[in-house]
C-alpha positions, -999 to +999 in steps of 0.1 A: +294+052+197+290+016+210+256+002+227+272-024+241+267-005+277+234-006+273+212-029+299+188-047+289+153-038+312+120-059+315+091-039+306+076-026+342+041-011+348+031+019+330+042+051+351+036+075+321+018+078+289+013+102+260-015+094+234-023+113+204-006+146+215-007+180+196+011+210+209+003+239+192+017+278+194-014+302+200-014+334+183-053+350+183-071+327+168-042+310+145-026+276+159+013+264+149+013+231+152+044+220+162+037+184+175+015+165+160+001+135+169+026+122+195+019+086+212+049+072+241+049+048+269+070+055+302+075+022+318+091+016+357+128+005+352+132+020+314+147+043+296+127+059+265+152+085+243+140+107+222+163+118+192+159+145+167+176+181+153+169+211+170+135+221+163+118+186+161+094+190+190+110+167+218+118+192+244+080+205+242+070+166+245+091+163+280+077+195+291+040+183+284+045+157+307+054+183+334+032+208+328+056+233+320+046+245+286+058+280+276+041+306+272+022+305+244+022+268+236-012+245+243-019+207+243-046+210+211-053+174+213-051+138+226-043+129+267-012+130+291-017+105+321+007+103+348-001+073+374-030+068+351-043+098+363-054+120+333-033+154+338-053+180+311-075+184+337-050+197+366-048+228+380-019+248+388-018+235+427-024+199+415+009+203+393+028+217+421+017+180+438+029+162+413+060+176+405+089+163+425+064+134+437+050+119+404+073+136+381+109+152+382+132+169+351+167+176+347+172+205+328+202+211+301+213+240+317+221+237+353+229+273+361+195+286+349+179+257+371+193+271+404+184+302+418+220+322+425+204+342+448+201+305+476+228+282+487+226+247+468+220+230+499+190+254+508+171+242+478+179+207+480+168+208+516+134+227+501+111+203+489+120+182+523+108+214+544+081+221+523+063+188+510+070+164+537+071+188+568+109+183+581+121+210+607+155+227+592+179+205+612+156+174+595+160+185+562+195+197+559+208+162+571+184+148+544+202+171+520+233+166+528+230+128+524+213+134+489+246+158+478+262+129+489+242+101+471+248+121+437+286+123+447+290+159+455+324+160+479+325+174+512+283+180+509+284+195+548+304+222+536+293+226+498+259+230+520+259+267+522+281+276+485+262+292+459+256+279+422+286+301+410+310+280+432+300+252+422+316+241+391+292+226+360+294+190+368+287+194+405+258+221+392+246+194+373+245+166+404+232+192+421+203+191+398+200+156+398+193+153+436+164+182+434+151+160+408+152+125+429+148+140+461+112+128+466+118+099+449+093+108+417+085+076+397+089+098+362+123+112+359+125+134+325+161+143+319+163+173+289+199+172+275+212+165+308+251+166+299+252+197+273+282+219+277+295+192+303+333+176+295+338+144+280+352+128+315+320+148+338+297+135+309+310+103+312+304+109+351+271+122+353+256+094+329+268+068+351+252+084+379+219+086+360+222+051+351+229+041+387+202+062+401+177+049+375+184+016+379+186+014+416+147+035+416+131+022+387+124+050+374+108+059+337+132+073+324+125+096+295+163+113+281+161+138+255+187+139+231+205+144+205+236+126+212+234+096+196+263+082+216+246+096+247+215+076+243+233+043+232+246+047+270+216+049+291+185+039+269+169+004+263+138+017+238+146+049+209+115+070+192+131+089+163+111+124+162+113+146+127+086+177+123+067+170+155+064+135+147+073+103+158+091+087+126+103+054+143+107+035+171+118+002+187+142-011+208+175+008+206+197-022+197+173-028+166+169+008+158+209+013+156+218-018+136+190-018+113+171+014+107+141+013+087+137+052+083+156+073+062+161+099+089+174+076+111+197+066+088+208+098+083+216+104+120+232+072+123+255+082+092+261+115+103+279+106+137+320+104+134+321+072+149+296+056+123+318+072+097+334+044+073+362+068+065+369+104+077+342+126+055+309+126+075+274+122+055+254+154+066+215+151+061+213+179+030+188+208+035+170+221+072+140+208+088+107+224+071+096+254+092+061+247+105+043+271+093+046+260+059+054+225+059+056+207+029+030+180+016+031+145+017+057+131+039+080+165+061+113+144+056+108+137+013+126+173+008+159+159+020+153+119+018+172+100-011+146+075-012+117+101-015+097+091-047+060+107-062+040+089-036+061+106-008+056+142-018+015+135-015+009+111+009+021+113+046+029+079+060+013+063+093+030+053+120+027+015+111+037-008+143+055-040+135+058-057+168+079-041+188+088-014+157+076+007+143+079+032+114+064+061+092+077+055+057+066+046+022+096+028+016+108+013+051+119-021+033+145-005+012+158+016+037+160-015+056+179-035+032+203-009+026+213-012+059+217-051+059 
C-alpha cells in the first residue's frame, strides 16, 4: 500500500452533505439502528473514502445520498442535501431528476447493474433519449463516444453486445459511463473494483481518477481496500458500528492514526506488515441489536480501560481531524 499516488485537491464548493444521519431498520413499531449519527462533506474536485468491515453502515450511507434505501431501512434523523437542496423531502419523480443529473453511483457488482435482457450500448444511450430528448441516431453517437471516453474498444461494435459478452472490467466501464453520462456533480462509487483483477483494478482506478479529476466531481468511494483508497482519495472517515470513528486527511490518517480501529486496519493489511504474520482485529463487530455500552469498539480495543465500557466518546474535531476515543493521545503516540 503506498499513498504516494494520491493528489492533493483544494477544497471546492460543497456539492453534498450529510448531517446528523440515522438509518434505522423498521420492523412494526421496533427501529434497528444501524447508523447512527453520521455527519460528511462532499466537496467539487474531492475524494471522501469511507473504510470499515462489512457491516459498519457505509454502503447504507452512499445509498442515503441516492435515495435508494432498501426495503425496510428509513432515515430516523438528521438531513441529506444535495446542491443545498434538502432531499428528505423528495418524492419518487424528484429522485428520478436527480439521479444521473445531481447524483450518480457505481455499484460493486457490474452484472447486477445491467439489465441482460438490453444491449450495453442501448442503456448508455438511455438517459440521453430519455432526459435530454436526443432522437436514437443522437444518442447512440453520444454513447458510443462515452464507451469510448471510459476506454471500451471498438465501442461501434461493442454497441449492440449484451452484459454477458462483455467481460468484468469492460462491465465495469460500462458502468462508469451510465454513471457520468449526464455529467452528475456527486459521483458515489460502492466498491467499484470488487472481484476485478489486480491489472483491470489497476485500470479501472486510473480511469476513475481521470474522470474525477477532469469533472470535479465529489467523489465519495466506499471501501474497504485500504490500498484502494490510498489511490484515489485525498480526505478518509473511518466508520465502526454505524459511526464515524475518525477522520482527516488520508495522508494524516495513514501515518498517524489516533483511533484504535484505525490502527487495527492499518496493521491488518500485508503491506503494513513488519514481518510476515498479519495482526487481525480479535473478535466481530457487535451486532446492533444488542450493542455493547460505552464505546462499540472497547470489546476488541487493547487500549479499552473502565471509562470505555460506560461512556461513548464524541466525535471531537481537532482541526482538520477528528476522532471518537477516550484515549486518542496514546493511540497516537504509539504510532509515532
Amino acid at each position: 500500500m503506498t499513498i504516494s499516488e494520491t493528489r492533493p485537491a483544494p477544497a471546492g464548493e460543497t456539492a453534498a452533505e450529510l448531517r446528523d444521519v440515522h438509518i434505522g431498520f423498521r420492523s412494526g413499531k421496533h427501529v434497528t439502528p444501524v447508523v447512527r449519527g453520521i455527519s460528511l462533506t462532499l466537496r467539487r474536485g474531492r475524494v471522501l473514502a469511507l473504510v470499515g468491515e462489512s457491516g459498519s453502515g457505509k454502503s447504507l450511507t452512499s445509498l442515503a445520498l441516492i435515495g435508494l434505501l432498501p426495503p425496510g431501512a428509513e432515515i430516523t434523523g438528521g438531513t441529506v442535501t444535495l446542491g443545498g437542496e434538502d432531499t428528505t423531502g423528495f418524492s419518487s419523480r424528484r429522485w428520478r431528476d436527480a439521479r444521473g443529473d445531481q447524483v450518480a453511483m457505481v455499484f460493486q457488482d457490474p452484472m447486477a447493474a445491467l439489465n441482460p435482457g438490453f444491449p450495453v450500448g442501448w442503456q448508455i444511450a438511455e438517459p440521453f433519449r430519455r432526459r435530454l430528448g436526443l432522437d436514437r441516431r443522437a444518442a447512440r453517437e453520444r454513447a458510443i463516444a462515452l464507451m469510448r471516453e471510459v476506454g471500451i474498444a471498438d465501442a461501434p461494435a461493442r454497441f449492440g453486445d449484451h452484459p454477458h459478452q462483455f467481460s468484468g472490467g469492460m462491465r465495469q466501464r460500462a458502468v462508469i459511463a451510465m454513471a457520468l453520462a449526464l455529467e452528475p456533480a456527486v459521483l458515489l462509487a460502492d466498491e467499484p473494483t470488487t472481484a476485478l483483477d489486480v491489472t483491470v483494478q489497476a485500470q479501472i482506478l486510473q480511469l476513475l481518477a481521470q474522470r474525477q479529476r477532469e469533472a470535479d466531481l465529489a467523489t465519495l468511494l466506499v471501501s474497504h481496500d485500504l490500498g484502494v483508497v490510498a489511490r484515489l482519495a485525498q480526505d478518509v472517515a473511518v466508520m465502526y458500528a454505524g459511526r464515524i470513528v475518525e477522520r482527516g486527511p488520508l495522508d494524516d490518517v495513514y501515518t498517524r492514526p489516533a483511533h484504535p480501529y484505525t490502527l487495527g486496519l492499518l496493521q491488518a493489511m500485508p503491506e503494513a506488515a513488519e514481518d510476515t504474520r498479519l495482526k487481525p482485529i480479535p473478535g466481530l463487530p457487535p451486532d446492533p441489536r444488542r450493542p455493547p455500552g460505552g464505546c462499540a469498539f472497547h470489546p476488541r480495543c487493547p487500549f479499552a480501560t473502565d471509562v470505555c465500557r460506560t461512556d461513548d466518546p464524541p466525535l471531537v474535531e481537532t482541526g482538520a481531524r477528528a476522532v471518537a476515543c477516550h484515549h486518542s493521545d496514546q493511540v497516537t503516540k504509539e504510532t509515532a
